[in-house]
NUTORZA-964264 format. One line per 8 residues: for each residue y, x, z of C-alpha. Coordinates in Angstrom, 3 decimals. Layout:
Y X Z; ... $
//
This chain:
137.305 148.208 128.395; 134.883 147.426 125.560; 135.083 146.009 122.187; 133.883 142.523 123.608; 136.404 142.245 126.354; 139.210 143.455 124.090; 138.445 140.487 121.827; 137.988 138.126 124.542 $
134.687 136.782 123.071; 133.951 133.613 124.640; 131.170 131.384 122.652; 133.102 127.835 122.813; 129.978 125.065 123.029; 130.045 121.552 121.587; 128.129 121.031 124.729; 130.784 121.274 126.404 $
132.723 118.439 125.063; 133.912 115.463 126.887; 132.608 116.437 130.163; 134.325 116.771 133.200; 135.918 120.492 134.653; 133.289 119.515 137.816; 130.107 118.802 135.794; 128.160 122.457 134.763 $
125.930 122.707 131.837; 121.938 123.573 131.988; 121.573 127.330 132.497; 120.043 128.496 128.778; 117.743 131.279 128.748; 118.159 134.335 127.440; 117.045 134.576 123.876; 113.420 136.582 123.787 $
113.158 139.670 121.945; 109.894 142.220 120.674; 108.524 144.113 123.484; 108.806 146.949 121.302; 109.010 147.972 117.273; 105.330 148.047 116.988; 104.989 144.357 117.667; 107.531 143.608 115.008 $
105.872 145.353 112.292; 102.656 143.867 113.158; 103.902 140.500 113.006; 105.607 141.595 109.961; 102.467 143.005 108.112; 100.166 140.341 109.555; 102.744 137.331 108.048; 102.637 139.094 104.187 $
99.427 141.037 104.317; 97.098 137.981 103.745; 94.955 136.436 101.151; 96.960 136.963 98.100; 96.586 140.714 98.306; 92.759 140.187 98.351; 91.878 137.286 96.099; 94.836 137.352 93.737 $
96.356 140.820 93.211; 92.736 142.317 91.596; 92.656 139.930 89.610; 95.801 138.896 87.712; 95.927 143.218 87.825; 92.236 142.951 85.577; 93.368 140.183 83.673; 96.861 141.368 82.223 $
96.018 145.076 81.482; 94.584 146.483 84.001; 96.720 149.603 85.089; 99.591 148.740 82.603; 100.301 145.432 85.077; 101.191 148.134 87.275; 104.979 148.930 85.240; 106.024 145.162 85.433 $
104.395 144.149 88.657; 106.691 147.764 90.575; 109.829 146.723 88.147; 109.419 143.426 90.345; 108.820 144.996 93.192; 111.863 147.086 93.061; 114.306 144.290 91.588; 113.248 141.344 93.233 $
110.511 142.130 96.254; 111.959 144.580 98.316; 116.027 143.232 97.970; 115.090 139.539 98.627; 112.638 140.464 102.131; 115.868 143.310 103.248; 118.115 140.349 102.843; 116.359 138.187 104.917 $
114.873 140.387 107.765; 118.787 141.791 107.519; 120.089 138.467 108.087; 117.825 137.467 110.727; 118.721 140.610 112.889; 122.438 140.277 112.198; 122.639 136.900 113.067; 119.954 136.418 115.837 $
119.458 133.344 114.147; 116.211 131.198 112.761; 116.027 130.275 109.167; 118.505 126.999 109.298; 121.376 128.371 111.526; 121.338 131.738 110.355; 122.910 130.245 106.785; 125.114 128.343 109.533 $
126.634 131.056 110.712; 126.899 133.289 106.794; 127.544 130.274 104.638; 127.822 126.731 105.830; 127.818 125.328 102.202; 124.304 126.732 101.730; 122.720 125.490 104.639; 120.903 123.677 102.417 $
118.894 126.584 102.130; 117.659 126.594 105.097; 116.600 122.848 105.489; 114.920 123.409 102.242; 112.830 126.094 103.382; 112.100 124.876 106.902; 110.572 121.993 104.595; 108.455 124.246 102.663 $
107.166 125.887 105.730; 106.010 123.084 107.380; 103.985 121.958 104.066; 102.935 125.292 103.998; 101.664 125.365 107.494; 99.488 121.898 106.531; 97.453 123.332 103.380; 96.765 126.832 104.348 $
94.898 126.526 107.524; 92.335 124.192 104.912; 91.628 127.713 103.996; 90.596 129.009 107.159; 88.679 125.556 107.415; 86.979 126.539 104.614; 86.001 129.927 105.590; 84.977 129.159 108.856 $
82.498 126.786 108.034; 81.220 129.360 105.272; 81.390 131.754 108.164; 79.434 129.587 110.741; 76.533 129.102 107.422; 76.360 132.839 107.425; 74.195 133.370 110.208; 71.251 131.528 109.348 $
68.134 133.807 108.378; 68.487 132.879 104.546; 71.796 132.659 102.793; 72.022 128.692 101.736; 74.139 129.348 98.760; 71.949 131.828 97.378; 68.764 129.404 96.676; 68.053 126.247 94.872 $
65.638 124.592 98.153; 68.881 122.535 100.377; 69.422 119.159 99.569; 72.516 119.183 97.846; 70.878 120.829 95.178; 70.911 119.287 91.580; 68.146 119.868 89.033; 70.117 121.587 87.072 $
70.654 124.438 89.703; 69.430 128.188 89.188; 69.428 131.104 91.349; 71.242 134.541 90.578; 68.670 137.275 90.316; 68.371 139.923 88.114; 69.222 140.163 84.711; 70.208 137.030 84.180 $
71.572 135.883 81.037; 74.381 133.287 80.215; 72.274 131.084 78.633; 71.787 129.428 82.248; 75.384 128.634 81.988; 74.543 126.562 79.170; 76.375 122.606 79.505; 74.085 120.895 82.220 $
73.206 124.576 84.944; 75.240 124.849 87.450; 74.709 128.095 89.752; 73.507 127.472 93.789; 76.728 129.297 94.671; 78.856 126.648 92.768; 76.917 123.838 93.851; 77.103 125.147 97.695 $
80.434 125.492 97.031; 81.469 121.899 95.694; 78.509 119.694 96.672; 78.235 120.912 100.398; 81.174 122.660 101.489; 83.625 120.138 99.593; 81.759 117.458 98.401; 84.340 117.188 95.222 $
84.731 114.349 93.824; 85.294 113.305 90.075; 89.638 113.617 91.053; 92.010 112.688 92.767; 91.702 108.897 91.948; 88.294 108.979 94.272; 89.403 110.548 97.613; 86.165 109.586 99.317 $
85.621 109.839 102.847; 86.409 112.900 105.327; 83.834 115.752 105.424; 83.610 115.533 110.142; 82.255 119.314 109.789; 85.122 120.572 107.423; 87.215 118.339 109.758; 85.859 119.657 113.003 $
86.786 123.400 111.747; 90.110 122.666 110.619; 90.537 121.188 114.636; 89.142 124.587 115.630; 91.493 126.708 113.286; 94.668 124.550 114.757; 94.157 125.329 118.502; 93.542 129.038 117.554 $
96.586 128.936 116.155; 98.107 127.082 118.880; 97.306 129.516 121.767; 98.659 132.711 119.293; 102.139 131.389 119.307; 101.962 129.364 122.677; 104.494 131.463 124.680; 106.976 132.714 121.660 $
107.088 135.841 120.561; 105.612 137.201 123.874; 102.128 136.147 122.865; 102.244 136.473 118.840; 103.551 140.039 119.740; 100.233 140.743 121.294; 97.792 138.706 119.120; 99.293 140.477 115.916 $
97.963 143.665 117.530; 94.422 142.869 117.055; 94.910 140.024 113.953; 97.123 142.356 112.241; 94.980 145.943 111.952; 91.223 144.443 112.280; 91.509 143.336 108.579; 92.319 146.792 107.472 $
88.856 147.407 109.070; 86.713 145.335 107.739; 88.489 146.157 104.621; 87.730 149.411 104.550; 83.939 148.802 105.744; 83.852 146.611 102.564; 85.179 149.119 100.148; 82.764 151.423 101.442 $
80.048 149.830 100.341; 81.327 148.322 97.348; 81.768 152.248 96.302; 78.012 153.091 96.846; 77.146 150.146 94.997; 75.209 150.603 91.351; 77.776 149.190 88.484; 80.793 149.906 91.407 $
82.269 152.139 88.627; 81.940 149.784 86.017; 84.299 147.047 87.600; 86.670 149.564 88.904; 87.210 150.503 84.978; 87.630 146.967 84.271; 90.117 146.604 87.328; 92.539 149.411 86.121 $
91.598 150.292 82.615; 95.243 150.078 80.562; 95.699 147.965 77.921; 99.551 148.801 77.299; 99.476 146.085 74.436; 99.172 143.258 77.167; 102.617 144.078 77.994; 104.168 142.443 75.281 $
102.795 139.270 76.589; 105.629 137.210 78.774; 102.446 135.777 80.698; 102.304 139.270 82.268; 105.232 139.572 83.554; 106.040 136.328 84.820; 102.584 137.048 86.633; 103.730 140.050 88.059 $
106.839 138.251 89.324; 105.286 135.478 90.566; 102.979 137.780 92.673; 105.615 139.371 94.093; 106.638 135.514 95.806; 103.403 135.047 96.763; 102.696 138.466 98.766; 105.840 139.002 100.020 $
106.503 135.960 102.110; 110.553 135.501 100.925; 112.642 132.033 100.887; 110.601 130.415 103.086; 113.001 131.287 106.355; 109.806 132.935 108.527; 111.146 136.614 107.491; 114.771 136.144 109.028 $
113.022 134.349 112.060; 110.624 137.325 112.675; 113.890 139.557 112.595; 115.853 137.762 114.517; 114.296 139.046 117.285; 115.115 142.522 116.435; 117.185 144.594 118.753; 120.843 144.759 116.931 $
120.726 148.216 115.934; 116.790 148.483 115.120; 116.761 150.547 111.645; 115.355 147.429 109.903; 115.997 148.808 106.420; 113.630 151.811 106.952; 111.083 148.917 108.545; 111.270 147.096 104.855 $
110.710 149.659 102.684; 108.088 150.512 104.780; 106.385 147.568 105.155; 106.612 146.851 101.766; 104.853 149.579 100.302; 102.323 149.133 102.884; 101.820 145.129 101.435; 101.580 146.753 97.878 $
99.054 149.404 98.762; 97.102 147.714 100.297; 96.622 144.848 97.432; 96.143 148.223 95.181; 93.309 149.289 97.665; 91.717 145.742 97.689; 90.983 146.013 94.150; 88.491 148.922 94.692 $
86.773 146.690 97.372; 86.556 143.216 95.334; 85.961 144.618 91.479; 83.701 147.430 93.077; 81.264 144.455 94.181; 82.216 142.274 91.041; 81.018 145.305 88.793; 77.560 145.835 90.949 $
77.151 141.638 90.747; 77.459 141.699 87.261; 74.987 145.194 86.491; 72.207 142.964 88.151; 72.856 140.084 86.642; 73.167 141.743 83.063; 76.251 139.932 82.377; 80.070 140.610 81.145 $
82.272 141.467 84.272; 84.360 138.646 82.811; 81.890 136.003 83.975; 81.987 137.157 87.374; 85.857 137.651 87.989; 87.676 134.745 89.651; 90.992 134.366 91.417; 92.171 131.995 94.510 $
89.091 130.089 96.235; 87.134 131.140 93.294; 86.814 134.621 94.402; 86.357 134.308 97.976; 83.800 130.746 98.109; 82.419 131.606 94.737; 82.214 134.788 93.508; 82.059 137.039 96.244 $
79.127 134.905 98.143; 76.815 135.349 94.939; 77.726 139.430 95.233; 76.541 139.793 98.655; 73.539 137.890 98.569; 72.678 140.432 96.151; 72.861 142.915 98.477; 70.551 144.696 100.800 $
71.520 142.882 104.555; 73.496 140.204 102.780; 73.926 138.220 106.520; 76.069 141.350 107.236; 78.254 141.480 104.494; 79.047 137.745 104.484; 80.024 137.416 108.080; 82.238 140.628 107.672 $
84.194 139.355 104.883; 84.454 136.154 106.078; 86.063 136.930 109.262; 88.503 139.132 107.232; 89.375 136.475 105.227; 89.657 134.492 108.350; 92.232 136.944 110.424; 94.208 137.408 107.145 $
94.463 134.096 106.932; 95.635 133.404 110.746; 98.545 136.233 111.525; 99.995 134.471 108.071; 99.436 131.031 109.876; 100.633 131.039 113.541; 103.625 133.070 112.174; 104.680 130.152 110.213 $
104.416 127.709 113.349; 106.429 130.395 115.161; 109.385 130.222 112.580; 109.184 126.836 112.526; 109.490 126.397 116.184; 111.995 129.089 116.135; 114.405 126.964 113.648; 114.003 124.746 115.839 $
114.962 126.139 119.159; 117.807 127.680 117.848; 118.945 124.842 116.675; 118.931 122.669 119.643; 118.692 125.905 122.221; 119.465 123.527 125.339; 116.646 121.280 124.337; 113.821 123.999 123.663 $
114.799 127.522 124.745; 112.912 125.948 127.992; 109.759 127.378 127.779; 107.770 124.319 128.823; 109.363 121.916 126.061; 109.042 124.806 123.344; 105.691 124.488 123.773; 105.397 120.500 123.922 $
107.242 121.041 120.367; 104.691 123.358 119.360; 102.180 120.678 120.355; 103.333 117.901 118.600; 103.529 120.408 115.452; 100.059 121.368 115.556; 99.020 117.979 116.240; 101.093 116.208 113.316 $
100.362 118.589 110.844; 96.237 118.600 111.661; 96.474 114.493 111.215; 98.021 115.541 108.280; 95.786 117.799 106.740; 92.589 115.860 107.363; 93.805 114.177 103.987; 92.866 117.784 102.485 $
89.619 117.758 104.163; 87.872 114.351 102.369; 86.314 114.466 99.481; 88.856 114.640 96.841; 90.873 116.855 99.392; 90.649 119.848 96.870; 93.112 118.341 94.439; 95.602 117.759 96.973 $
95.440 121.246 98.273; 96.034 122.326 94.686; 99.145 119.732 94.554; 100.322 121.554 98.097; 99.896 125.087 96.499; 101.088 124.526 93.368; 104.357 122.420 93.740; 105.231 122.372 97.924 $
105.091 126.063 98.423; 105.189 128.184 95.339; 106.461 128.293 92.291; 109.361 126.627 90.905; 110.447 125.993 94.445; 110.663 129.477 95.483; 111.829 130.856 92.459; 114.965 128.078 93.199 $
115.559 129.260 96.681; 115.143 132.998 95.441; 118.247 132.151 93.142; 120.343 130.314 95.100; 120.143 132.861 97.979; 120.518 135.830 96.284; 124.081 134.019 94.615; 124.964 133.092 98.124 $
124.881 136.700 99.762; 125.999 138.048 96.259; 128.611 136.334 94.797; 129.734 133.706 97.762; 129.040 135.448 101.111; 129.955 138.891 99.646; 126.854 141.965 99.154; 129.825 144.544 100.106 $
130.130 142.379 103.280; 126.673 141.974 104.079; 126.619 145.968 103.279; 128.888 145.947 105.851; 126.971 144.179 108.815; 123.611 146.704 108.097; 125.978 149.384 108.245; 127.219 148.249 111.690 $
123.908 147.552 112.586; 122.065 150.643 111.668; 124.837 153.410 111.341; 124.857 154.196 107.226; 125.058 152.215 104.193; 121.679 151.492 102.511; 120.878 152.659 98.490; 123.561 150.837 96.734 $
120.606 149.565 94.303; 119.792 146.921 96.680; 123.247 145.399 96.711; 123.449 144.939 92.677; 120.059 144.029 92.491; 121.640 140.870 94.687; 124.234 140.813 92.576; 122.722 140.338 88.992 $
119.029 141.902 88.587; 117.396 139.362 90.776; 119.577 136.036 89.906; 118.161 137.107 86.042; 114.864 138.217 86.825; 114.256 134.955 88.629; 116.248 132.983 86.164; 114.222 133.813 83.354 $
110.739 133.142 85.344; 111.952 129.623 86.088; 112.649 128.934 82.146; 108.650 130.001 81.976; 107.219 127.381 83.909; 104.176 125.678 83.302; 102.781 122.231 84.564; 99.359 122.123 86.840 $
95.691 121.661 85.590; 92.624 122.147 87.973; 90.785 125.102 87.182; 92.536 124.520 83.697; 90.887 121.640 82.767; 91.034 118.655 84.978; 94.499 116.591 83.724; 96.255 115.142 86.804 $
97.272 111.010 86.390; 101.183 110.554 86.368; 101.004 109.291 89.630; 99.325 112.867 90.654; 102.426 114.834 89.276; 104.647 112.586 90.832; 103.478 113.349 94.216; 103.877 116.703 93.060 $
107.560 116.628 92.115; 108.084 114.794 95.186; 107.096 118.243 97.362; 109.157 120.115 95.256; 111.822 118.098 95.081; 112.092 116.957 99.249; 112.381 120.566 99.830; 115.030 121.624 96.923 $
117.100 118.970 96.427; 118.196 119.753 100.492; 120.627 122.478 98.903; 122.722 119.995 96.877; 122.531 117.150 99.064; 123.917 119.537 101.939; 126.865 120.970 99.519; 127.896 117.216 99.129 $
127.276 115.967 102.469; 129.163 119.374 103.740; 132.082 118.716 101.946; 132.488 114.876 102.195; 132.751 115.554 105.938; 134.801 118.787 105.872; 139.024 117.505 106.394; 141.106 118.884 103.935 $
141.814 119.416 99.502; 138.967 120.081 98.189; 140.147 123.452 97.519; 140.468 123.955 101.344; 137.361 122.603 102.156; 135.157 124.861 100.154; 136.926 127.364 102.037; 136.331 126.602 104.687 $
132.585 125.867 104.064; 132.426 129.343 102.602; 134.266 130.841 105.459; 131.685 132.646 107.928; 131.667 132.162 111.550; 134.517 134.385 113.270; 131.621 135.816 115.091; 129.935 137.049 111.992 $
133.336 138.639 110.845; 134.084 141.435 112.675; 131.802 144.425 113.427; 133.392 145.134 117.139; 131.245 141.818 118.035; 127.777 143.723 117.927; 125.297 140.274 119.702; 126.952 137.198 117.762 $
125.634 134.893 120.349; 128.510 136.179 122.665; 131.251 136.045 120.828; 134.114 133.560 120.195; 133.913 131.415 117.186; 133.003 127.786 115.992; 129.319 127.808 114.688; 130.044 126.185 111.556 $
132.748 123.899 110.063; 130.428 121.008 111.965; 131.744 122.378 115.101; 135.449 122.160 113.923; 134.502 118.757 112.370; 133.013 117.551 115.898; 135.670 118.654 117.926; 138.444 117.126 115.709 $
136.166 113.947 116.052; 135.983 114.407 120.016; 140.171 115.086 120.187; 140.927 111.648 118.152; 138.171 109.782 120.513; 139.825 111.133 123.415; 143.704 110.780 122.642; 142.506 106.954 121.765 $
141.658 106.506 125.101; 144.327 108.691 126.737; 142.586 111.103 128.162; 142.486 114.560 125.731; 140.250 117.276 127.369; 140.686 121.164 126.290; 137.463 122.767 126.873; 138.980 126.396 126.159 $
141.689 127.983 124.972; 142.042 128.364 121.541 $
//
């Protein structure tokens, strides 16, 4: 007799309730899993592996000290990377659980946490497929026999416009010259307006490749994890490709030495700068993916005992190295773009949008071939920017599902959800695609899906396994999942170096200005607060509405709210979803509900035995 039928685990289901002993239940399919490990770390690597590590590692690396960025950007790593993505892929596994119910099942009071981030993800799903709007449409202009952004002859053209050739100086960037890669850039691609106040009227092209970039995301994620398992195969590794094609040539490059001094020369006095190290902190968020929910989703359909801290580490150090390798590739080119032009590599270096739309088009149409070079780093950017994409739809459908299994573990209404997802959020996002769209994508970035809101969610969760759920507990479910105890490290970095680290970086925040000089109205910031705040403010309105419902002192009902399910208690129970156990005070709460409904009208019903 096993461990389960020694137990007697039986899952009792509010379903159930109030039915008749005659009437059955829809038959719920079985939960899908990874066809193997391989697809898992794809996914994995293709989710945090995207465009941070190419167009923002290199540079906030140049720009606080070169190489000596490297001591607080690993501190970081160490403290508040790696712990925060264990916790959640952990979580995930343990639980077999999407981002919201997961927190159901460890902690009902912060379930919160999980709302929150479901929010964040679906904003984050809206603004960065504009990217891969963006670069398809720069992609698509790549292929004609002369680069347009590298002349002054296309009608968008101002008369202040000038060509990069050789040995230019800066006095073209005088008040009043703009360059043809900036103009391409803003007047065709974009067609900015003067701010947000002027929204102007939807760019159809930009609109047309944002429709193209949804239903390629669609079909990746259309049949669950059985299709994103297979896409990630080819999505995942052909970036690594191109990327290496691309540092290739940015080595054999004249002046590639020159920018590669620039991107790792140490400057140890930089350190004493906090700017630096909430920079390396806050790249840390960006590349590695945590708080929004999409890491415990990916892992939740992990095999119970797969060795998911040895995946972590791994795949951590892989998302590191490989921003450290894009460096070579991007200040490699940077430092043979600024040799010909006979300027400081400091007028060439950008970060964000800058780098890929700006500066990186004027390198390569420097370049012998430059039709080559373009399209191959454009479709980089493009299947970096994809895997990160269809994985967040597939979390978000995910949270979903689990939450309402006998609605969408059907395969045919999962992807009807997934439909209406793509759909809503593509209405959505045309309002990023007119032409004042820019400034709302910076609102989206800046407030919805970064920043302060992570650095919130990074607290809050790491006091909730810590300090409320227990990190010797949660020690104790890898343990039972993977056979030993992990470095001890990890559990007091949950414990107090990460609630500090992150802490501190939230005391150093700063407001929003476009490209650090365009002032948002009031109005502007408000819409702002309002994406952080419809996503954060889910924790606290949970805790309240948790424990306004929850019967009992208030002593008792904290309790219980702080009580995990029975099935996440005990190790013997080794797949949660069979054991015996309320999901969540809400199930005790409903069935009370259901008893005093049904003793009012005489007619009690027991659905199991208690």
């Amino acid at each position: 007799m096993g461990p389960r039928e020694r137990t007697g685990c039986k899952k009792i289901n509010l379903m159930n309730l109030g039915t008749t002993p005659g009437q059955t239940q829809p038959k719920l399919q079985e939960r899908d899993q990874w066809a193997s490990k391989v697809e898992f770390i794809l996914a994995v690597a293709g989710h945090i592996v995207g465009l941070g590590n190419v167009w923002r590692f290199p540079y906030l690396c140049y720009k606080n000290g070169g190489g000596a960025f490297f001591i607080p950007y690993v501190l970081f790593l160490f403290t508040c990377g790696i712990p925060l993505f264990f916790l959640e892929i952990s979580l995930g596994q343990y639980t077999s659980q999407g981002g919201i119910t997961c927190w159901r099942k460890i902690c009902p009071l912060f379930e919160g946490l999980g709302y929150g981030s479901q929010v964040v993800v679906l904003y984050t799903g809206v603004y960065y497929i504009i990217i891969l709007a963006w670069t398809l449409l720069y992609l698509f202009s790549s292929f004609k026999s002369e680069l347009p952004w590298a002349s002054c002859d296309n009608s968008w053209n101002t008369d202040g416009c000038f060509e990069h050739g050789q040995n230019q100086t800066s006095s073209l960037l005088l008040y009043g010259n703009t360059s043809s890669v900036i103009e391409f850039w803003e007047r065709r691609i974009l067609g900015l307006s003067s701010g947000i106040e002027n929204m102007g009227k939807i760019r159809w092209e930009l609109a047309l490749c944002l429709l193209l970039a949804w239903i390629l995301c669609y079909f990746c994620v259309w049949n669950g994890v059985k299709s994103t398992g297979k896409v990630v195969y080819f999505t995942a590794t052909f970036p690594y490709v191109m990327l290496v094609v691309l540092l290739v040539r940015g080595l054999t490059l004249p002046g590639a030495k020159d920018g590669i001094m620039f991107y790792l020369y140490p400057d140890p006095s930089r350190l004493t700068d906090p700017e630096v190290w909430m920079d390396a902190g806050s790249q840390i968020f960006y590349s590695y993916g945590v708080c929004t929910g999409v890491l415990t989703s990916l892992g939740s359909y992990n095999k119970y005992s797969n060795n998911c801290y040895r995946d972590c580490v791994y795949l951590c150090l892989l998302n590191s190295l490989t921003s450290f390798v894009a460096g070579f590739a991007i200040f490699s080119v940077l430092g043979f773009m600024a040799k010909e032009q006979g300027v400081d590599i400091s007028m060439v270096a950008e970060t964000g949008p800058g780098l890929a739309f700006i500066a990186y088009p004027r390198a390569v149409a420097l370049m012998p071939l430059p039709q080559l070079w373009a399209v191959s780093f454009f479709i980089m950017i493009i299947f970096l920017g994809l895997d990160s994409e269809f994985v967040y739809q597939e979390s978000l459908v995910t949270t979903i599902s689990d939450m309402y299994p006998s609605l969408f573990q059907n395969n045919c209404r999962r992807k009807v959800l997934l439909l209406v997802i793509c759909a809503a959020s593509f209405f959505i996002g045309l309002v990023m695609v007119t032409e004042g769209g820019l400034y709302i994508f910076q609102l989206f970035d800046h407030y919805a899906c970064s920043g302060m809101t992570l650095l919130l969610f990074a607290t809050l969760q790491s006091v909730c396994i810590g300090w409320v759920y227990g990190a010797d507990r949660q020690y104790d479910n890898v343990e039972d999942m993977i056979g030993y105890r992990p470095w001890p490290f990890m559990k007091y970095c949950w414990l107090y170096f990460t609630p500090f680290t992150l802490f501190f970086s939230i005391l150093k925040y700063t407001p929003l200005k476009f490209n650090n000089t365009y002032e948002y109205p009031w109005w502007g910031y408000a819409i702002g607060g309002f994406f952080t705040l419809s996503s954060t403010l889910m924790v606290p309105l949970w805790m309240v509405y948790a424990v306004s419902v929850t019967p009992g002192t208030l002593r008792q009902r904290l309790k219980t709210l702080c009580t995990p399910a029975k099935d996440m208690q005990t190790a013997t129970c080794r797949k949660p979803s069979t054991c015996e156990a309320f999901q969540t005070f809400t199930d005790l709460y409903t069935l009370c509900k259901t008893e005093k409904l049904d003793d009012s009208n005489g007619r009690t019903q027991r659905t199991s035995n208690i």
